[in-house]
C-alpha positions in Angstrom: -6.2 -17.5 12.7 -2.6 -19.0 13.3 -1.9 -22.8 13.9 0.3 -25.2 12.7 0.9 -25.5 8.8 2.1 -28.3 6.4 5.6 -27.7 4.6 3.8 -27.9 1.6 2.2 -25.2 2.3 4.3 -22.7 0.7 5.6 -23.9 -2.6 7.1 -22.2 -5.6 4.8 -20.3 -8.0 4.3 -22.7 -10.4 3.1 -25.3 -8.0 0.8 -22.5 -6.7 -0.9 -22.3 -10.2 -1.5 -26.3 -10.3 -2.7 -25.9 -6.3 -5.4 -23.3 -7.5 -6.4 -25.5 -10.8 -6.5 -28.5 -8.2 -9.2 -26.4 -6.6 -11.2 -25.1 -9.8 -11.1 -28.5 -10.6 -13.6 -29.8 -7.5 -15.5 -26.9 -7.9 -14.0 -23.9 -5.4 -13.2 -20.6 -6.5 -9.5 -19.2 -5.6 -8.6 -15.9 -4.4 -5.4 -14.0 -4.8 -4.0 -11.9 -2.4 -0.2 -10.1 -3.6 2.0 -8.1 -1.1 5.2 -7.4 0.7 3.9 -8.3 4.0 7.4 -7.1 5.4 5.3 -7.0 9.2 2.2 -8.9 9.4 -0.2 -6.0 11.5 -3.6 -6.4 12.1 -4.5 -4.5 8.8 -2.9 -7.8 7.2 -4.7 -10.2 9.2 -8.2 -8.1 8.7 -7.0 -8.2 5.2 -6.6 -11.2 4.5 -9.4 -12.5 6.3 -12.3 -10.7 4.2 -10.1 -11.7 1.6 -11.1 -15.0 1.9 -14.8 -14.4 2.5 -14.5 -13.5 -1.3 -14.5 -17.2 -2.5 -13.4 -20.8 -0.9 -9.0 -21.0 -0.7 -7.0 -18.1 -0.5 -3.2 -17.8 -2.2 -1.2 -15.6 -1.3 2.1 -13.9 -2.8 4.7 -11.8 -1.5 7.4 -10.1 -3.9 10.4 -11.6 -3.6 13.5 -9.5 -1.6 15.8 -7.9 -4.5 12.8 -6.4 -5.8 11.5 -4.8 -3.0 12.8 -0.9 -3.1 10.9 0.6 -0.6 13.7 2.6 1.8 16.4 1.6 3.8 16.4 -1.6 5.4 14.0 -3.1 3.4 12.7 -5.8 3.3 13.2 -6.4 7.1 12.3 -9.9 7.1 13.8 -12.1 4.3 11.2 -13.4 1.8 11.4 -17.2 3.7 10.8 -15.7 6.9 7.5 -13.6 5.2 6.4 -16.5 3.8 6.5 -18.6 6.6 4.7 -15.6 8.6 1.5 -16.2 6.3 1.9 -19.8 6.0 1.1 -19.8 9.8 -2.5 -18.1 9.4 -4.8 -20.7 9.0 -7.1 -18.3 6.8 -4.1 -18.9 4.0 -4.3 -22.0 2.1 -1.1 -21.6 0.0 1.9 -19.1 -0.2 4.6 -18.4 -3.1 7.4 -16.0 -3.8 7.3 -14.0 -6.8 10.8 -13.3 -8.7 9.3 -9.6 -10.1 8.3 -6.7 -9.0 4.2 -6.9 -9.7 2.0 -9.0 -9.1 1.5 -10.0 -12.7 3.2 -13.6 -12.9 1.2 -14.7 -10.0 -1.9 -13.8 -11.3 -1.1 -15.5 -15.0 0.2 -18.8 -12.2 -3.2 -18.9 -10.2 -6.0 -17.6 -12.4 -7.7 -16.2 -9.5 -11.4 -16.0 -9.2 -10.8 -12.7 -7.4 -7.5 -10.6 -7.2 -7.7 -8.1 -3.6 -6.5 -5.6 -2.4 -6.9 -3.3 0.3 -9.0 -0.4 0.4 -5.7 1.9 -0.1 -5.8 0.9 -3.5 -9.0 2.1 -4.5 -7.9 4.9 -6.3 -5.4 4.2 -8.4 -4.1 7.7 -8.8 -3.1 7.1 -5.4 -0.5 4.4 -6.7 3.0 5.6 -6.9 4.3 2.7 -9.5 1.6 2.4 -11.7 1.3 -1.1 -10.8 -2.2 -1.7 -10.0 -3.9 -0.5 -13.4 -1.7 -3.1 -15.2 -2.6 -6.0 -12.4 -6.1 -5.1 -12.9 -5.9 -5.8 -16.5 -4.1 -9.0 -16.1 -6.9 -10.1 -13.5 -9.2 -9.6 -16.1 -7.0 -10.9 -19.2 -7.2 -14.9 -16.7 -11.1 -13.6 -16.6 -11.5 -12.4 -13.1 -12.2 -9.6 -10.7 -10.8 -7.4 -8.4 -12.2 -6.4 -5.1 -11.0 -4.5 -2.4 -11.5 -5.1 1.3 -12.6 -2.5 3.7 -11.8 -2.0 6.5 -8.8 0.3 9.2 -5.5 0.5 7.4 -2.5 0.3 9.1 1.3 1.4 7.2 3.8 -0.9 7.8 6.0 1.6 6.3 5.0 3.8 9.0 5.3 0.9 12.0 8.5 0.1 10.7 9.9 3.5 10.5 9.0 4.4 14.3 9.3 0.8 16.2 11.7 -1.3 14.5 15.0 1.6 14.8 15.5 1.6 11.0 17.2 5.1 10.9 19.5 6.6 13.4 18.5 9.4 15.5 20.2 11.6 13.6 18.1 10.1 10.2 15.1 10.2 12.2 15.2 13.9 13.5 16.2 14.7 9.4 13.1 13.2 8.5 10.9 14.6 10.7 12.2 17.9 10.5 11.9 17.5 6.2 7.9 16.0 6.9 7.2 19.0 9.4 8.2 21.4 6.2 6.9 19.2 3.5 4.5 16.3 3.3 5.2 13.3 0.3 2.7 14.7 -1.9 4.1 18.2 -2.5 7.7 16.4 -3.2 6.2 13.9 -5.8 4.2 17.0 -7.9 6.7 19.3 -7.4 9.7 16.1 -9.2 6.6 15.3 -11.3 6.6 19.3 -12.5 10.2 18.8 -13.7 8.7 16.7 -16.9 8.8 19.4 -19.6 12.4 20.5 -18.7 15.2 20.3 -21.8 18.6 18.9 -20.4 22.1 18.5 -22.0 24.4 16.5 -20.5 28.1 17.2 -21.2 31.2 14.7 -20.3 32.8 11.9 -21.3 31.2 8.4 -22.4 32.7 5.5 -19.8 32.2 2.0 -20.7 32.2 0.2 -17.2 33.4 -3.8 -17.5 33.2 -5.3 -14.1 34.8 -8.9 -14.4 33.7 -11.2 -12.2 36.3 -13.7 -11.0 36.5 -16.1 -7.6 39.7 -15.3 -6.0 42.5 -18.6 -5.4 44.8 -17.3 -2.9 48.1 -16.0 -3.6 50.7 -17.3 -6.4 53.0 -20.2 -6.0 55.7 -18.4 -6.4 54.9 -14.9 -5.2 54.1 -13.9 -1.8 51.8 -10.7 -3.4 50.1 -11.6 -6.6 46.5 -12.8 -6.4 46.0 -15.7 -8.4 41.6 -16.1 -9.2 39.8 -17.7 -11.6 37.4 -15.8 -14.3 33.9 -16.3 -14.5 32.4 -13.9 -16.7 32.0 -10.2 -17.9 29.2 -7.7 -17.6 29.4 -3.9 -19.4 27.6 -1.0 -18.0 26.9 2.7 -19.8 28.9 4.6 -17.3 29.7 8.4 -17.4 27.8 11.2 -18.9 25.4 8.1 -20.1 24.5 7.0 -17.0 23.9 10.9 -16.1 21.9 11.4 -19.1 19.5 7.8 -18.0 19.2 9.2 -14.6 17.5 12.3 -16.3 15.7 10.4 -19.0 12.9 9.1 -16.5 12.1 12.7 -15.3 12.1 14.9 -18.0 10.9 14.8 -21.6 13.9 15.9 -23.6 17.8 15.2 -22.7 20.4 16.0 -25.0 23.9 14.9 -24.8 27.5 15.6 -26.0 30.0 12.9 -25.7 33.8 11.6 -27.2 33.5 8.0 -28.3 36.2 5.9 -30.3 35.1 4.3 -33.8 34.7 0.4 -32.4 31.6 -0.1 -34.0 30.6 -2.8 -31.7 31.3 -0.7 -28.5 29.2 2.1 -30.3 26.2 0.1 -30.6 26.4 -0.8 -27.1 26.0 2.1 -26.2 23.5 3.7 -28.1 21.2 1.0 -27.5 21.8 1.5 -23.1 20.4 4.9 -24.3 16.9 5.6 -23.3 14.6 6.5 -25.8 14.5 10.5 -25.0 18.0 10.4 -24.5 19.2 12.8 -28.4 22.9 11.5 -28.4 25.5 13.8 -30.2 28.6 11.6 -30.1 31.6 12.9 -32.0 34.5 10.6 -33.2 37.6 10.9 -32.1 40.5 10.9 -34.7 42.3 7.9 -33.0 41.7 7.6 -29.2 39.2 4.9 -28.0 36.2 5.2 -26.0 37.3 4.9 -22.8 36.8 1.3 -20.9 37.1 1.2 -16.8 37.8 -2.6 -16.4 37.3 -3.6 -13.1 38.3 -7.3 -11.6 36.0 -7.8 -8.9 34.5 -10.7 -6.8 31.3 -11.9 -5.7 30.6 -9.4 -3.3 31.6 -6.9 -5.9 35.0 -5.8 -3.9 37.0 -4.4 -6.4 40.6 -6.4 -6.9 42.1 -3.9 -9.3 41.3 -2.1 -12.1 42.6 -1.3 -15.8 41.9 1.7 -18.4 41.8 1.7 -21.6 42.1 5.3 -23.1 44.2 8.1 -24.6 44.5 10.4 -22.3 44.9 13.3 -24.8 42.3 12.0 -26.8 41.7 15.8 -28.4 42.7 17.2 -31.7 42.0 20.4 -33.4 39.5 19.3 -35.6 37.5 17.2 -33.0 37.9 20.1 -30.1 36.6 22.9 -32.7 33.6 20.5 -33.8 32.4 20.5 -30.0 33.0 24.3 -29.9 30.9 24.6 -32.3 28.0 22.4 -31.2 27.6 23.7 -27.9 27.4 27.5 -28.8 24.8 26.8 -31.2 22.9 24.3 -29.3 23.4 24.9 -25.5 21.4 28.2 -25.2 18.6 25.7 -26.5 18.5 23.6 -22.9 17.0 24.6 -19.5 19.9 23.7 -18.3 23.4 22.1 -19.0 24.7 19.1 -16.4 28.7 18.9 -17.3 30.1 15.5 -15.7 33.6 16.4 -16.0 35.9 13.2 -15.4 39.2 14.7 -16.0 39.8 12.3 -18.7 40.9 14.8 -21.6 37.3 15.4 -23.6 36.8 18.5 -21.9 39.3 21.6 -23.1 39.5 24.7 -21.9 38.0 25.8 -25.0 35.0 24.2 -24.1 34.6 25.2 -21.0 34.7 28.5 -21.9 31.8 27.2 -24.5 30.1 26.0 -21.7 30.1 28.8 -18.9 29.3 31.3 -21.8 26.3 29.7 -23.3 24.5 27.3 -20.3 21.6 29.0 -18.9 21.9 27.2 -16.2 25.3 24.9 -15.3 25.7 22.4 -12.8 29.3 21.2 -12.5 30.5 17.8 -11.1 34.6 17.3 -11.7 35.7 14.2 -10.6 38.7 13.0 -8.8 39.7 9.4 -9.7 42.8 7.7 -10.7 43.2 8.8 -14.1 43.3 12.8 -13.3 44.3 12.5 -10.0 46.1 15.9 -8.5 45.6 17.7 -11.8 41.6 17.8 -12.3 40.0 20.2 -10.5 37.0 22.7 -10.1 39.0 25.7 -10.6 39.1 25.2 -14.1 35.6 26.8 -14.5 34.9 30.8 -14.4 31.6 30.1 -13.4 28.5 27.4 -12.4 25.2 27.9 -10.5 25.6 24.2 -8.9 28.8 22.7 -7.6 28.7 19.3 -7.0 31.7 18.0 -5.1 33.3 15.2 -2.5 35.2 16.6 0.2 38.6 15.1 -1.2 37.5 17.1 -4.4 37.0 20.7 -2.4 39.7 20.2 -0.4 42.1 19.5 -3.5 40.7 22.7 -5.1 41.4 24.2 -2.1 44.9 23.0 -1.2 43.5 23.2 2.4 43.7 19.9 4.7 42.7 21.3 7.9 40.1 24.4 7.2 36.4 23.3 8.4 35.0 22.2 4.7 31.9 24.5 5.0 34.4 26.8 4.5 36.4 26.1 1.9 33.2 24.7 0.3 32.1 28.0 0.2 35.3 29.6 -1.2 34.7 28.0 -3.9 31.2 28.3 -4.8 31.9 32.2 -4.2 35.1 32.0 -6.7 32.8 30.8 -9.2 30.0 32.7 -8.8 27.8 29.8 -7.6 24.2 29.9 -6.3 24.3 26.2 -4.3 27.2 23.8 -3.7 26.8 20.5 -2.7 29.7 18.5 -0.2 29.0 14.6 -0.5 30.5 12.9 2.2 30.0 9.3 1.3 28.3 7.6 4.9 28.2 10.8 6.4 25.7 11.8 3.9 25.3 15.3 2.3 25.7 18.9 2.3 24.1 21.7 0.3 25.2 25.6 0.8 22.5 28.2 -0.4 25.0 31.3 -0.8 21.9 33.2 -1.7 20.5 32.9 1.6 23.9 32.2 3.7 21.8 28.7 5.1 23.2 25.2 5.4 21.3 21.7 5.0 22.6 18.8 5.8 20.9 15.3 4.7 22.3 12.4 6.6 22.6 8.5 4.8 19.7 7.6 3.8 20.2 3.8 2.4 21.8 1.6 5.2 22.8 -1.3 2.7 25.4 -0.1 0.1 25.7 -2.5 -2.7 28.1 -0.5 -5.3 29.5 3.3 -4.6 30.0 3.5 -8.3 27.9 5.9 -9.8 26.3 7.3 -6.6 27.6 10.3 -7.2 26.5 10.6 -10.9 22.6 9.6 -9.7 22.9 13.0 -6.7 24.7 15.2 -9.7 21.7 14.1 -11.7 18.8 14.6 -9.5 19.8 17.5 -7.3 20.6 19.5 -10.6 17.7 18.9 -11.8 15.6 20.2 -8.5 17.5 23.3 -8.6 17.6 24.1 -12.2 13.9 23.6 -11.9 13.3 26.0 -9.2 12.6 23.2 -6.0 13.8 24.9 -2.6 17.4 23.4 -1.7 16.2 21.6 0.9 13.9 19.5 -1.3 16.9 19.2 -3.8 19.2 17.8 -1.6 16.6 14.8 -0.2 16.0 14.0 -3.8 19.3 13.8 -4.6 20.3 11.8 -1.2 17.4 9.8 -1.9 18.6 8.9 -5.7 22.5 8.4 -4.2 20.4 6.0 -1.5 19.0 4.3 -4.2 22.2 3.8 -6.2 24.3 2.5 -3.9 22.5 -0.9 -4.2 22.6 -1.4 -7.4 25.4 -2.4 -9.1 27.5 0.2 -11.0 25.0 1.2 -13.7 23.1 -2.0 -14.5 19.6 0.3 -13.7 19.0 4.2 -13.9 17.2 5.5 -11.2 13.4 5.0 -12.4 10.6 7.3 -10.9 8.5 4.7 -9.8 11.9 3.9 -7.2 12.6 7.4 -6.5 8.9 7.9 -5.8 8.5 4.8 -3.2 11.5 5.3 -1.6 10.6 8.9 -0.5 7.3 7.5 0.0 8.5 5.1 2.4 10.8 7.6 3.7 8.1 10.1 4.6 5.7 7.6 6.3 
């Protein structure tokens, strides 16, 4: 099965497609094989070899390594290194990396006789992403089959997670602990169950610029100004509209209430990043912009400095008693009301008081960042059901430095009445206190690659508030929101939501 191999034996996809016409052409029918193939097992090989028994070459793709989102640490191996593991199998006539996250352009390349797969994949309800019914469809739109190999199946998920040291101890124990009390089906039915909820999302709309620049050393004629040279700009839907896309992929209606300026091309921008459940209420302010975060950063996305633009009394009576309005009509209407609170002047008292009196449910998040920073603080609300806070956050509401944070964490949630509070703690992971039942849980890290910070916390504020407003034990909450923040902290800023299909592979591979 292994020997030595031709460099042209792996190629790029297109050269792939005229490989397998090569081969229609004298006569010999191609199959397909599509995979990760992150750790080449003995499932793989058994695989891949009755796989081949299906016609006369075999081709084989793996997905290329930015779309793989499986857990932590993956890939392991580097798509080169993957490839070059299959090229070595003489059972494998060809091998290609494919730049999406199905196996869809491969197919449309090759024109396989006979797409495979494993006998996993049988049922396609078992199929987290979806994935496989629209494969199937392309196999047959290039006029072929699919079949599916018997045979003992083997998780490399699972081989990875208990041989190859991709969590800590401390990870490990979490997990096994979380898979003793729950297995991955009950999670995924019980997020799944979320579907019908009604959420309104209340805080400000951020337009995030990150401009991209290649640093040139320091000026001529000054020993501390950084001289670099501009390459280009990309905008991202921060704020409460990257809260409200986070929810949009798990539940069927989200409503939100947001300031925005009257720059009609900023406007657009930002209804479009929208998702299409996602029922915008933006009012206008009288003269204050929307507010732009403008961040100079370089190609590993280090942040250089950054610039606001914004009024930071953006309120006036008119525009203040408008939102009033709005929300005690309207807010009774939602399961629940998620307030990302960024200290940047949208949210009045007023509306607070709005808020706290008519939210079935609240979950609270107010942010600390350099635009509110020593005057923004949790305080400011009578009452929430879920906290959601960093430590610098409680410890700032708390003017305490020294006190154990549990405890101040829990002054707080019992000053505002609060069922849960939740303590993020950046690479030290998360905590979530259940007042109700005086119990702690703790979820370590769960992503060790961190891309982007920004808008971590929005994706746990998201998720987590979700699972509790939807009745999930906290326990469950607080993975699904670790597992979200895991997520988002390797993407950058808020160029993707977290999707279902992510959230659902990621605890997949997380509870192998």
């Amino acid at each position: 099965m292994v020997g030595d191999y031709p460099n042209n034996k792996i190629v790029n996809l297109e050269e792939l497609g005229q490989q397998a016409q090569r081969y229609r052409s004298e006569g010999l029918s191609v199959v397909l094989c599509h995979g990760t193939f992150d750790l080449i097992h003995p499932g793989h090989i058994r695989h891949l070899a009755k796989s081949r028994e299906f016609g006369d070459r075999l081709l084989v793709t793996i997905t290329a390594d930015r779309f793989i989102k499986k857990g932590p640490g993956r890939p392991v191996f580097s798509a080169a290194l993957r490839a070059e593991s299959l090229a070595a199998l003489a059972v494998v006539d060809g091998v290609a990396i494919v730049e999406d996250v199905t196996a869809i352009p491969a197919i449309r390349a090759v024109r396989p006789r006979v797409y495979a797969k494993g006998s996993d994949y049988v049922d396609p309800k078992g199929d987290v992403t979806g994935n496989i019914g629209r494969e199937q469809a392309a196999v047959h739109e290039v006029g072929g089959e699919i079949r599916f190999t018997d045979g003992v199946t083997f998780s490399s998920s699972r081989l990875i997670n208990q041989h190859l040291d991709i969590f800590t101890p401390e990870t490990q124990a979490y997990l096994n602990d979380l898979k003793n009390a729950y297995n991955e089906k009950t999670i995924l039915e019980s997020i799944r169950g979320l579907g019908h909820r009604r959420i309104l999302v209340i805080g400000e709309a951020i337009i995030d610029e990150y401009c991209s620049t290649i640093p040139l050393g320091l000026t001529g004629k000054s020993n501390t100004v950084l001289a670099c040279r501009y390459i280009e700009t990309e905008q991202f839907a921060g704020g409460s509209l990257a809260v409200a896309n986070h929810l949009a992929g798990f539940v069927s209606h989200v409503g939100l209430v947001a300031g925005i300026g009257r720059d009609e091309r900023q406007n657009s921008f930002m209804k479009k990043a929208l998702a299409d459940n996602v029922n915008e209420n933006f009012f206008y302010y009288d003269t204050a912009p929307t507010l732009v975060k403008r961040r100079f950063v370089d190609s590993d996305i280090v942040k250089l400095f950054e610039v606001y633009y914004q009024d930071p009394n953006p309120l006036t009576p008119r525009f203040e008693a408008e939102v009033c309005q709005w929300i005690a009509e309207n807010a009774g209407n939602y399961d629940a009301v998620i307030v990302a609170d960024y200290g940047n002047g949208l949210i009045s008292p007023a509306m607070v008081e709005m808020i706290c009196r008519h939210a079935r449910f609240l979950a609270v998040n107010t942010q600390i960042n350099s635009g509110n920073h020593c005057h923004h603080v949790i305080n400011r609300y009578p009452r929430a059901d879920f906290i959601s806070l960093n430590e610098c956050e409680v410890r700032l509401a708390t003017h305490n430095r020294h006190a154990p944070m549990e405890k101040l964490a829990k002054d707080i949630a019992q000053r505002l009445s609060a069922r849960w509070i939740a303590v993020t703690r950046g690479m030290k992971g998360a905590v979530l206190l259940d007042l109700t039942s005086g119990r702690t849980h703790d979820a370590p890290p769960l992503s060790t690659r961190v891309v982007d910070r920004i808008g971590a916390g929005d994706a746990f504020l998201a998720l987590t508030g979700l699972c509790l407003a939807g009745g999930l034990p906290p326990e469950v909450a607080l993975f699904v929101g670790s597992t979200a923040a895991a997520i988002d902290v390797q993407i950058v800023c808020n160029r993707e939501s977290i999707h279902p299909i992510s959230l659902y592979k990621y605890i997949t591979t997380l509870m192998k």
